[in-house]
C-alpha angles and dihedrals in degrees: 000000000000107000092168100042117137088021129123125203116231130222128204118242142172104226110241103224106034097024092228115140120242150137143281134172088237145088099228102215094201101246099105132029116278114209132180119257093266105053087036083061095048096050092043094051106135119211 
């Protein structure tokens, strides 16, 4: 029996362009900028 199936688990990041903590379901491996949903949707607007 699954008791976790279908749930992420979240992982705790400063955004990278606002510096407001948030979550993402993935490990950053440091490599790239995080950023918090907001700040990830308004650089990936497309026009």
């Amino acid at each position: 029996m699954r008791d976790n199936y279908g749930e992420k688990e979240m992982h705790k990041i400063t955004c990278a362009e606002c510096g407001q903590e948030s979550e993402v379901p993935f490990k950053p491996d440091g490599s790239r900028p995080v950023y918090c949903r907001e700040c990830y949707s308004k650089k990936n607007k497309r026009y």
